[in-house]
C-alpha positions in Angstrom: 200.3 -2.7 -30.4 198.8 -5.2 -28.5 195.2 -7.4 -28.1 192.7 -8.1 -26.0 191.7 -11.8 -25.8 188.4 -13.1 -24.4 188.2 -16.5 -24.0 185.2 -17.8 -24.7 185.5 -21.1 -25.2 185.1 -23.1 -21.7 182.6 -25.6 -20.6 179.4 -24.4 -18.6 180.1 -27.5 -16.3 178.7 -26.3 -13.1 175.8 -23.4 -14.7 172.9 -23.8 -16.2 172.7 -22.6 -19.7 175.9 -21.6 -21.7 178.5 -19.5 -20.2 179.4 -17.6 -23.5 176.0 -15.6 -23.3 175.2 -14.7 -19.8 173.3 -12.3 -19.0 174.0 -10.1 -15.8 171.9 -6.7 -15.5 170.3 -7.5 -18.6 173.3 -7.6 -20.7 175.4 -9.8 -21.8 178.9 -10.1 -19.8 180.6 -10.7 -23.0 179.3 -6.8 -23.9 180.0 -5.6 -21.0 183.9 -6.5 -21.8 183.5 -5.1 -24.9 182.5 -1.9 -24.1 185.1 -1.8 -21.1 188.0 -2.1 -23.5 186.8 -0.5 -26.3 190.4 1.5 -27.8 192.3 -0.1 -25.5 193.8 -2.5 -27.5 194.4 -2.6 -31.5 192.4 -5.9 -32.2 189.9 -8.0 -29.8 190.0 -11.3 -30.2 186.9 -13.4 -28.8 187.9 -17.5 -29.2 185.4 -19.5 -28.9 184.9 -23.3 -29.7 183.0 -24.9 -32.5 179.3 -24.9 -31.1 179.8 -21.0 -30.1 180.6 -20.1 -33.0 177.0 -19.0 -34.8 176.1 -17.1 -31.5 179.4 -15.5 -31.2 178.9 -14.3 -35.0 177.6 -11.2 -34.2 180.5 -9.4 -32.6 182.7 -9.3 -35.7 183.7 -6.0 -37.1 184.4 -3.2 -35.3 187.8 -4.5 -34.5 186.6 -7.6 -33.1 187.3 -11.1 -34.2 186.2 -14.4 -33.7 188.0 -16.7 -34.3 187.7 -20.8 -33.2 190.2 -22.4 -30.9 192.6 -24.5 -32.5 193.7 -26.3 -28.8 190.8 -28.2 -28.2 189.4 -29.8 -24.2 193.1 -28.5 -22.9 191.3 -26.4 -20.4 191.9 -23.1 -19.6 195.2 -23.2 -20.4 194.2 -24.4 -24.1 192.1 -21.4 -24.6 195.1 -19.2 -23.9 197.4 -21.0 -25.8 194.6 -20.5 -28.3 194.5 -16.7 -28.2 198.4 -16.3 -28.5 198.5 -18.5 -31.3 195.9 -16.3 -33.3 197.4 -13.0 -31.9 199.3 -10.9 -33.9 200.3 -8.7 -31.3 203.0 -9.3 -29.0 201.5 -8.1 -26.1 198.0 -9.6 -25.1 195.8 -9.4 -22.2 194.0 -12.8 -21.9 190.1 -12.2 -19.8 187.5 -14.7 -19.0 183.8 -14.5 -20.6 182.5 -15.0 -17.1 183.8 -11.8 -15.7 181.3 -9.0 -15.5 183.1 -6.0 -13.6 186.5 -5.9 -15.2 187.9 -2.6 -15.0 189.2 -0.6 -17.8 192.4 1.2 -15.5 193.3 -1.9 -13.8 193.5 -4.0 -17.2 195.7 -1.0 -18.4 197.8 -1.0 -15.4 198.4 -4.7 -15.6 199.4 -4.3 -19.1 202.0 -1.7 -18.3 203.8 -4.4 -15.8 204.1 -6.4 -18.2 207.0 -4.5 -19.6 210.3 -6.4 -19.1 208.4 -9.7 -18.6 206.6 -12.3 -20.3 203.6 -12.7 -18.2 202.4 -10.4 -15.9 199.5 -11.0 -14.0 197.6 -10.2 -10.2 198.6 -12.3 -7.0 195.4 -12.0 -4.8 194.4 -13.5 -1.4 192.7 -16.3 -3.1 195.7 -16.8 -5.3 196.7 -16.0 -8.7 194.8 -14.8 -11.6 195.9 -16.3 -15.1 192.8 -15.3 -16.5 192.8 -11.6 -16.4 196.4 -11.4 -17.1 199.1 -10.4 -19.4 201.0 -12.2 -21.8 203.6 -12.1 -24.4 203.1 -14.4 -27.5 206.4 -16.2 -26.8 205.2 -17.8 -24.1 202.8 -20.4 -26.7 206.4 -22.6 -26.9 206.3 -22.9 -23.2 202.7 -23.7 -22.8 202.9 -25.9 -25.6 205.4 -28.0 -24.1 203.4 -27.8 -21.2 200.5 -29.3 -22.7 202.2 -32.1 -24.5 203.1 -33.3 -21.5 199.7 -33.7 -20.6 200.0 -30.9 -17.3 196.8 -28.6 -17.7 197.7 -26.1 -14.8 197.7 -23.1 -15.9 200.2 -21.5 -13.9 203.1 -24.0 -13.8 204.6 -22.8 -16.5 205.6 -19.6 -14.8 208.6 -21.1 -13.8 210.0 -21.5 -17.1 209.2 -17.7 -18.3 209.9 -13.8 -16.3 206.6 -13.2 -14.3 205.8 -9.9 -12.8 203.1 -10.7 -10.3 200.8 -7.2 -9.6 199.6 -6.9 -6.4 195.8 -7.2 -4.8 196.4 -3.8 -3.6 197.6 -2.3 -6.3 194.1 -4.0 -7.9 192.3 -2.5 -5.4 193.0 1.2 -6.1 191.4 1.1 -9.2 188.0 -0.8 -7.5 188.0 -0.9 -3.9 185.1 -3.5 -3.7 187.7 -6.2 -5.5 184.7 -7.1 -7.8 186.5 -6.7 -10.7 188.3 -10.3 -10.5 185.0 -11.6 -9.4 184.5 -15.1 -12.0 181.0 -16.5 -12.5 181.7 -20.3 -12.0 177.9 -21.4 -10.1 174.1 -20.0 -9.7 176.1 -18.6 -6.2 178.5 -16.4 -8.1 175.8 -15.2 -10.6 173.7 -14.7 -8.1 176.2 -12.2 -6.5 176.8 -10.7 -9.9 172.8 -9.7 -10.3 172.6 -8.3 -6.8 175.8 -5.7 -7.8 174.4 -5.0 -10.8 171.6 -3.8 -9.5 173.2 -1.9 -6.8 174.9 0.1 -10.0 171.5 0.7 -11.0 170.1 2.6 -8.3 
């Protein structure tokens, strides 16, 4: 028992257009992730905020949900407080919308570390990775207090739960070009994204 969360909810503050709905090889990222997890979990969530909501429509059923945030402009760490509130799992795997190559195995493997913890999630050379990471629901308290206390970063409350932290190389068994953490934050990144995409196509 456990669900996959998509968080789908941030602002599109340095792309043009909404992040929600972009389109990398002509298909939506947020498909993409879909299809990548399909059966891996027993319920998807995809939270999204208020304005998303109409577009987001269309992926309910199937064992998908939408649901709307209830922790409104807290950031990122809102949105996963967000998806562990409307979980009813107790294991969840939280993923950004903006991530186009996530890998079935590797989200599987970081699930399994998460046995014994409360958050496990990758430790790469450019840092952590809270947002394609795994969570157990009792970890909302923490955040909560967290965010009453008006600290948004997402990772200090590690130091109040048991974090196993996976490994880049571990990561990097299951995709040795490292793509599949790759986040599309600017025109740069989705650039990037486009020119891979059509590498797969060849």
């Amino acid at each position: 028992m456990a669900t996959g969360i998509i968080l789908a909810g941030g602002a599109s503050t340095r792309m043009p257009g909404d992040k929600a709905f972009m389109d990398v090889g002509g298909r939506r990222v947020i498909d993409i992730q879909l299809e990548a997890i399909d059966g891996l979990f027993t319920e998807t969530l995809i939270v999204g905020n208020a304005e998303r909501m109409e577009g987001l429509s269309v992926y309910r059923g199937g064992g998908v949900r939408v649901v709307e945030e209830p922790v409104r402009e807290k950031g990122p760490l809102g949105g996963i407080l967000s998806g562990l509130e409307l979980s009813g799992s107790e294991e969840n795997f939280v993923m950004a919308c903006d991530m186009p190559f996530i890998n079935r195995d590797a989200i599987a493997f970081v699930m399994g570390r998460l046995q014994g913890f409360q958050v496990a999630v990758p430790r790469t050379p450019k840092g952590l990775e809270p947002i394609h990471a795994a969570y157990r629901r009792d970890c909302a308290d923490v955040i909560m207090r967290q965010l009453d206390s008006g600290n948004l970063k997402v990772t200090d409350f590690y130091g109040e739960v048991s974090v196993n932290y996976v490994q880049w190389e571990e990561l990097l068994g299951f995709d040795p070009t490292g793509r599949l953490l790759l986040n599309i934050n600017s025109p740069e990144d989705m650039r990037k994204a486009a020119g891979l995409a059509r590498e797969d196509s060849l």
